[in-house]
C-alpha positions as CSV (number, residue, x, y, z in Angstrom):
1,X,114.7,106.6,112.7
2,X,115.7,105.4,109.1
3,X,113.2,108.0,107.5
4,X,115.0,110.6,109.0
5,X,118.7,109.9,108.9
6,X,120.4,112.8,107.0
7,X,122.9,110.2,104.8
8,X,119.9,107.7,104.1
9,X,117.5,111.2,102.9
10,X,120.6,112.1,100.8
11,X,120.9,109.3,99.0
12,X,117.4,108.3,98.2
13,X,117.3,112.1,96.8
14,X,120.2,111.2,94.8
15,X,118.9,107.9,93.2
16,X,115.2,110.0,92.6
17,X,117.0,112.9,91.0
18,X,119.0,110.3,88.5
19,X,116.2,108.4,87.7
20,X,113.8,111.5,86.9
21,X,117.0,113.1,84.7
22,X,116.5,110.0,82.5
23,X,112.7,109.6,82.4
24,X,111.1,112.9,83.7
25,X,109.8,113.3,79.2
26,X,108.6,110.4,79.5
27,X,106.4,110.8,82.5
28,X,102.5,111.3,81.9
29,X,100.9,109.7,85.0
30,X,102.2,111.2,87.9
31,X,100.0,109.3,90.5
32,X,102.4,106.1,89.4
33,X,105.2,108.0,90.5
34,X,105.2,107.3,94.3
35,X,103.7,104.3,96.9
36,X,100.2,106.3,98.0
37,X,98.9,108.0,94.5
38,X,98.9,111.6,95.7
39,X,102.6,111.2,97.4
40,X,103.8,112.9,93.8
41,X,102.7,116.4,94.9
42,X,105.6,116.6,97.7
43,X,107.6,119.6,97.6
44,X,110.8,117.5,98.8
45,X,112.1,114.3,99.2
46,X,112.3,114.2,102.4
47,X,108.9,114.2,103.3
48,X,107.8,111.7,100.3
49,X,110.4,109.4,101.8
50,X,109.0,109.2,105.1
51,X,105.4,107.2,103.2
52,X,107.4,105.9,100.7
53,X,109.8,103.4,103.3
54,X,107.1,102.2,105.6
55,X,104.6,101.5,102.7
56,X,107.5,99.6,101.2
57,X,107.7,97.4,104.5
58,X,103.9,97.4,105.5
59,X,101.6,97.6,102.2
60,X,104.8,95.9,100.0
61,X,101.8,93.9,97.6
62,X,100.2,97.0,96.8
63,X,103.4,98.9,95.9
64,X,104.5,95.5,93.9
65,X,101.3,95.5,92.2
66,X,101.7,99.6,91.3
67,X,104.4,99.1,89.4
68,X,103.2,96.1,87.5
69,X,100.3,98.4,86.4
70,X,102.7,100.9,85.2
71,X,104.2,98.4,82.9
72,X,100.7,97.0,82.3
73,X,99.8,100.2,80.9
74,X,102.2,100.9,79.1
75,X,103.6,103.7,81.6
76,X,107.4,102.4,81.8
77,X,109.3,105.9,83.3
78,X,106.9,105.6,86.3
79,X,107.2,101.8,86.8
80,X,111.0,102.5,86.4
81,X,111.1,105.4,88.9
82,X,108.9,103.6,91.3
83,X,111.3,100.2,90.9
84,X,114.5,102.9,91.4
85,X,112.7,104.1,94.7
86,X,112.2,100.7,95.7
87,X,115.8,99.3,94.9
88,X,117.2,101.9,97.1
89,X,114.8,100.4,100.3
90,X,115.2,97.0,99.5
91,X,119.2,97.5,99.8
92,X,118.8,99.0,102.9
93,X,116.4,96.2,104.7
94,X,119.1,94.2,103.8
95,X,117.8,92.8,100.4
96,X,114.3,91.9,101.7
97,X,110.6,92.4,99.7
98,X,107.8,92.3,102.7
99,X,103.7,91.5,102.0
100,X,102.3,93.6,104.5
101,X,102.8,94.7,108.3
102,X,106.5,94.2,108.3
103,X,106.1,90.4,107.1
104,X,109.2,89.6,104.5
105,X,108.3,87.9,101.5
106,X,110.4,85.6,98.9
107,X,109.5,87.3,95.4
108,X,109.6,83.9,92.8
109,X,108.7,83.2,89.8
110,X,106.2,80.6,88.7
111,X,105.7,78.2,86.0
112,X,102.6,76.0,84.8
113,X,102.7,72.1,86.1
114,X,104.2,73.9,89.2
115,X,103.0,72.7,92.6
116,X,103.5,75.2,95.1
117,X,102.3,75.8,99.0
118,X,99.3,78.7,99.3
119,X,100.9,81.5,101.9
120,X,98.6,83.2,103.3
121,X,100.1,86.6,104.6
122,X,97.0,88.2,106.1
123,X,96.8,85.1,108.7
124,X,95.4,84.7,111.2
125,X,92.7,87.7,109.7
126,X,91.9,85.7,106.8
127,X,91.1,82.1,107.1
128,X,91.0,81.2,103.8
129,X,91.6,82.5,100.4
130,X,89.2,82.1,97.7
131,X,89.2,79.9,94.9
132,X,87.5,82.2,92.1
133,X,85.5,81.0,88.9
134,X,87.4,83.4,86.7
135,X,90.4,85.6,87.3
136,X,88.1,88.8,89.2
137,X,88.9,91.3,91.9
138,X,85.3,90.8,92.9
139,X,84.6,88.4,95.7
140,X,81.8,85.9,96.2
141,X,81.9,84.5,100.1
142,X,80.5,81.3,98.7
143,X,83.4,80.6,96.5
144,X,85.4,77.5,97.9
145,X,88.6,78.8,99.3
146,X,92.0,77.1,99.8
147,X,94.3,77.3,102.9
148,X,97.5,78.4,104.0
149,X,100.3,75.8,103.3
150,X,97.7,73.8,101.2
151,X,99.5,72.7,98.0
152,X,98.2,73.9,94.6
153,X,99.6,73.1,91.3
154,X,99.5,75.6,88.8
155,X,97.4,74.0,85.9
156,X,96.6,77.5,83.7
157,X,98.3,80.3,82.2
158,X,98.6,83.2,84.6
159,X,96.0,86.5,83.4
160,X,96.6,89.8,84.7
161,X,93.6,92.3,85.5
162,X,93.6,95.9,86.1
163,X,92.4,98.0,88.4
164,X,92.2,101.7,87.4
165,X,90.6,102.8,90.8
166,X,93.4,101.7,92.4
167,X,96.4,101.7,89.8
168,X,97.4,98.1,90.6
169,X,97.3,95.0,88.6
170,X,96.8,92.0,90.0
171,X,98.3,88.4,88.1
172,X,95.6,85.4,88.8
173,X,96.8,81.9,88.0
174,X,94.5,79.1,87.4
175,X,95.3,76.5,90.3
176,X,94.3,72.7,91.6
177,X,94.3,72.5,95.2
178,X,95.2,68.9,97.0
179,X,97.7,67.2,98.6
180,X,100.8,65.6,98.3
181,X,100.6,61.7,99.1
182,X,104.1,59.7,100.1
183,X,106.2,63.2,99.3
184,X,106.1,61.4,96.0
185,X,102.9,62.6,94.0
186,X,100.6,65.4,93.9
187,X,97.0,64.7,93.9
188,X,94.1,66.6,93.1
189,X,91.1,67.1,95.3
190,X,88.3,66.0,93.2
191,X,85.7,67.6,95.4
192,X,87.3,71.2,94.6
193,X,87.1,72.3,90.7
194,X,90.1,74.3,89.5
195,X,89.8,78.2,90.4
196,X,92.1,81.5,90.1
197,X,94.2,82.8,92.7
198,X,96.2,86.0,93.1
199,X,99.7,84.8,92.6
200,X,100.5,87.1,96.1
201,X,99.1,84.3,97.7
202,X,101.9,81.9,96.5
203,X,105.1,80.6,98.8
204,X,107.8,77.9,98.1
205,X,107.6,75.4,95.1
206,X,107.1,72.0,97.0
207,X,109.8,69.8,96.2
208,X,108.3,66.1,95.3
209,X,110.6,63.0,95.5
Protein backbone atom coordinates (compact mmCIF):
# COMPACT_ATOMS: atom_id res chain seq x y z
CA UNK A 1 0.00 0.00 0.00
CA UNK A 2 1.10 3.73 -0.84
CA UNK A 3 0.74 4.64 3.03
CA UNK A 4 3.14 2.26 3.87
CA UNK A 5 5.88 2.26 1.24
CA UNK A 6 9.26 3.07 3.00
CA UNK A 7 10.49 5.70 -0.02
CA UNK A 8 6.95 7.34 -0.28
CA UNK A 9 6.95 7.69 4.16
CA UNK A 10 10.51 9.15 3.64
CA UNK A 11 9.75 11.64 1.54
CA UNK A 12 6.57 13.01 2.78
CA UNK A 13 8.74 13.20 6.16
CA UNK A 14 11.20 15.13 4.33
CA UNK A 15 8.78 17.78 2.69
CA UNK A 16 6.96 18.02 6.49
CA UNK A 17 10.25 18.54 8.18
CA UNK A 18 11.21 21.50 5.56
CA UNK A 19 8.11 23.09 5.62
CA UNK A 20 7.88 23.10 9.63
CA UNK A 21 11.92 24.45 9.67
CA UNK A 22 10.41 27.55 7.83
CA UNK A 23 7.06 28.10 9.63
CA UNK A 24 7.08 26.01 12.94
CA UNK A 25 7.26 30.29 14.90
CA UNK A 26 4.78 30.98 13.12
CA UNK A 27 2.42 28.18 14.03
CA UNK A 28 -0.48 28.94 16.71
CA UNK A 29 -3.25 26.67 15.70
CA UNK A 30 -2.18 23.31 15.61
CA UNK A 31 -5.58 21.68 14.73
CA UNK A 32 -4.89 23.37 11.03
CA UNK A 33 -1.83 21.56 10.84
CA UNK A 34 -3.19 18.12 9.49
CA UNK A 35 -6.53 16.69 7.41
CA UNK A 36 -8.68 15.38 10.64
CA UNK A 37 -8.09 18.28 13.51
CA UNK A 38 -6.50 16.12 16.17
CA UNK A 39 -4.03 14.28 13.49
CA UNK A 40 -1.34 17.05 14.89
CA UNK A 41 -0.77 15.06 18.15
CA UNK A 42 1.08 12.06 16.10
CA UNK A 43 4.33 11.09 17.49
CA UNK A 44 5.59 10.26 13.75
CA UNK A 45 4.96 10.76 10.33
CA UNK A 46 4.24 7.74 9.54
CA UNK A 47 1.25 7.22 11.27
CA UNK A 48 -0.20 10.91 10.46
CA UNK A 49 0.43 9.91 6.86
CA UNK A 50 -1.58 6.96 6.78
CA UNK A 51 -5.10 9.73 7.50
CA UNK A 52 -3.48 12.27 5.86
CA UNK A 53 -3.40 10.38 1.95
CA UNK A 54 -6.83 8.74 2.01
CA UNK A 55 -8.56 11.95 3.49
CA UNK A 56 -6.71 13.64 0.57
CA UNK A 57 -8.52 11.15 -1.98
CA UNK A 58 -11.90 10.57 -0.10
CA UNK A 59 -12.87 13.89 2.03
CA UNK A 60 -10.61 16.20 -0.67
CA UNK A 61 -13.52 19.27 -0.14
CA UNK A 62 -13.07 19.32 3.40
CA UNK A 63 -9.27 19.33 3.34
CA UNK A 64 -9.58 22.12 0.37
CA UNK A 65 -11.84 24.03 2.55
CA UNK A 66 -9.23 23.59 5.74
CA UNK A 67 -6.76 25.32 4.23
CA UNK A 68 -8.84 28.13 2.93
CA UNK A 69 -9.83 28.70 6.57
CA UNK A 70 -6.33 28.90 7.50
CA UNK A 71 -5.75 31.71 5.08
CA UNK A 72 -9.23 33.08 6.03
CA UNK A 73 -8.03 33.45 9.42
CA UNK A 74 -5.21 34.75 9.00
CA UNK A 75 -3.25 31.39 9.96
CA UNK A 76 -0.80 31.31 6.84
CA UNK A 77 2.16 28.68 8.30
CA UNK A 78 -0.71 26.14 8.80
CA UNK A 79 -2.47 26.71 5.41
CA UNK A 80 1.18 26.51 3.99
CA UNK A 81 2.11 23.30 5.80
CA UNK A 82 -1.22 21.78 5.08
CA UNK A 83 -0.79 22.87 1.07
CA UNK A 84 3.03 21.33 1.42
CA UNK A 85 1.39 18.05 2.70
CA UNK A 86 -0.95 18.16 0.05
CA UNK A 87 1.51 19.01 -2.90
CA UNK A 88 3.44 15.96 -2.06
CA UNK A 89 -0.13 13.60 -2.59
CA UNK A 90 -1.24 15.39 -5.37
CA UNK A 91 2.25 14.61 -7.31
CA UNK A 92 1.89 11.19 -6.46
CA UNK A 93 -1.91 10.53 -7.79
CA UNK A 94 -0.42 11.74 -10.66
CA UNK A 95 -1.43 15.53 -10.47
CA UNK A 96 -5.07 14.83 -9.47
CA UNK A 97 -7.46 16.93 -6.66
CA UNK A 98 -10.55 14.39 -5.74
CA UNK A 99 -14.20 15.70 -4.08
CA UNK A 100 -14.88 12.85 -2.12
CA UNK A 101 -14.83 8.80 -2.19
CA UNK A 102 -11.99 8.61 -4.64
CA UNK A 103 -13.99 10.92 -7.31
CA UNK A 104 -11.18 13.38 -9.06
CA UNK A 105 -12.05 16.80 -9.45
CA UNK A 106 -10.84 19.80 -11.83
CA UNK A 107 -9.92 22.68 -9.34
CA UNK A 108 -10.93 26.13 -11.59
CA UNK A 109 -11.27 29.28 -11.09
CA UNK A 110 -14.41 31.30 -11.56
CA UNK A 111 -15.45 34.69 -12.72
CA UNK A 112 -18.85 36.76 -12.52
CA UNK A 113 -21.01 36.68 -15.99
CA UNK A 114 -19.59 33.04 -16.02
CA UNK A 115 -21.99 30.24 -16.99
CA UNK A 116 -20.92 27.10 -15.72
CA UNK A 117 -22.55 23.35 -15.38
CA UNK A 118 -23.65 22.43 -11.45
CA UNK A 119 -21.52 19.02 -10.54
CA UNK A 120 -22.90 17.35 -8.22
CA UNK A 121 -20.24 15.04 -6.58
CA UNK A 122 -22.40 13.40 -3.87
CA UNK A 123 -24.79 11.82 -6.80
CA UNK A 124 -26.64 9.67 -6.85
CA UNK A 125 -27.04 10.48 -2.69
CA UNK A 126 -28.04 13.94 -3.23
CA UNK A 127 -30.59 14.76 -5.79
CA UNK A 128 -30.38 18.16 -5.74
CA UNK A 129 -28.36 21.02 -4.40
CA UNK A 130 -29.96 23.92 -2.79
CA UNK A 131 -30.34 27.21 -4.05
CA UNK A 132 -29.97 29.34 -0.65
CA UNK A 133 -31.53 32.89 0.08
CA UNK A 134 -28.16 34.12 1.44
CA UNK A 135 -24.70 32.63 1.44
CA UNK A 136 -25.38 30.07 4.94
CA UNK A 137 -24.21 26.67 5.93
CA UNK A 138 -27.68 26.21 7.35
CA UNK A 139 -30.12 24.33 5.21
CA UNK A 140 -33.76 24.85 4.61
CA UNK A 141 -35.32 21.56 2.66
CA UNK A 142 -37.81 23.97 1.16
CA UNK A 143 -35.24 25.97 -0.62
CA UNK A 144 -35.48 25.37 -4.51
CA UNK A 145 -32.47 23.44 -5.51
CA UNK A 146 -30.62 23.16 -8.82
CA UNK A 147 -29.34 19.88 -10.62
CA UNK A 148 -26.40 18.24 -11.70
CA UNK A 149 -25.27 19.40 -15.18
CA UNK A 150 -27.89 22.27 -14.96
CA UNK A 151 -26.16 25.43 -16.18
CA UNK A 152 -25.88 28.41 -13.83
CA UNK A 153 -24.35 31.70 -14.54
CA UNK A 154 -22.50 33.33 -11.99
CA UNK A 155 -24.36 36.79 -11.54
CA UNK A 156 -22.77 37.87 -7.78
CA UNK A 157 -19.59 38.29 -6.22
CA UNK A 158 -18.43 35.16 -4.47
CA UNK A 159 -18.68 35.58 -0.14
CA UNK A 160 -16.81 33.32 1.93
CA UNK A 161 -18.27 32.03 5.47
CA UNK A 162 -16.53 30.36 8.28
CA UNK A 163 -17.03 27.68 10.20
CA UNK A 164 -15.13 27.51 13.46
CA UNK A 165 -16.72 24.10 14.52
CA UNK A 166 -15.35 22.74 11.81
CA UNK A 167 -12.14 24.90 10.73
CA UNK A 168 -13.31 25.12 7.09
CA UNK A 169 -14.56 27.96 4.99
CA UNK A 170 -16.76 27.58 2.55
CA UNK A 171 -16.91 30.30 -0.80
CA UNK A 172 -20.82 30.78 -1.89
CA UNK A 173 -21.40 32.45 -5.26
CA UNK A 174 -24.63 34.08 -6.13
CA UNK A 175 -25.93 32.07 -9.18
CA UNK A 176 -28.98 32.04 -11.95
CA UNK A 177 -29.95 28.70 -12.89
CA UNK A 178 -31.44 27.97 -16.73
CA UNK A 179 -30.59 26.66 -19.74
CA UNK A 180 -28.75 27.20 -22.74
CA UNK A 181 -31.07 27.61 -25.96
CA UNK A 182 -29.44 26.97 -29.69
CA UNK A 183 -25.74 26.47 -27.79
CA UNK A 184 -25.91 30.11 -28.55
CA UNK A 185 -27.51 31.91 -25.38
CA UNK A 186 -28.00 31.40 -21.84
CA UNK A 187 -31.32 31.95 -20.51
CA UNK A 188 -32.58 32.47 -17.17
CA UNK A 189 -35.35 30.45 -15.52
CA UNK A 190 -37.73 33.05 -14.51
CA UNK A 191 -39.60 30.68 -12.15
CA UNK A 192 -36.30 30.28 -10.00
CA UNK A 193 -34.94 33.64 -8.25
CA UNK A 194 -31.21 33.91 -8.00
CA UNK A 195 -29.61 31.94 -4.82
CA UNK A 196 -26.00 31.03 -3.36
CA UNK A 197 -24.27 28.00 -3.96
CA UNK A 198 -21.07 26.49 -2.60
CA UNK A 199 -18.64 26.95 -5.34
CA UNK A 200 -17.63 22.90 -4.69
CA UNK A 201 -20.58 22.27 -6.51
CA UNK A 202 -19.21 23.97 -9.75
CA UNK A 203 -17.77 21.89 -13.02
CA UNK A 204 -16.69 23.08 -16.48
CA UNK A 205 -17.37 26.64 -17.84
CA UNK A 206 -20.00 25.96 -20.64
CA UNK A 207 -18.71 27.12 -23.79
CA UNK A 208 -21.54 29.20 -25.83
CA UNK A 209 -21.27 29.70 -29.58
Amino acid sequence: MVANNPKILEGYSQVVTESFSQHQNQITEPRLLSSADYSYVYSDDRTEFSSFFPDYIFNGEALRKKIAYANATGHFAEAAILEAKSGYVRQLVGGRDYSVDGRPKTIRQYQVGEVIEIENYERPRREGIFLRQEPTLEINPNWPSTFDGQPVKLVGEPKVILNNRDLEATTFWQVQAGDIVSGRVFIADQGTAPGWVSEEWFGAPVEIK
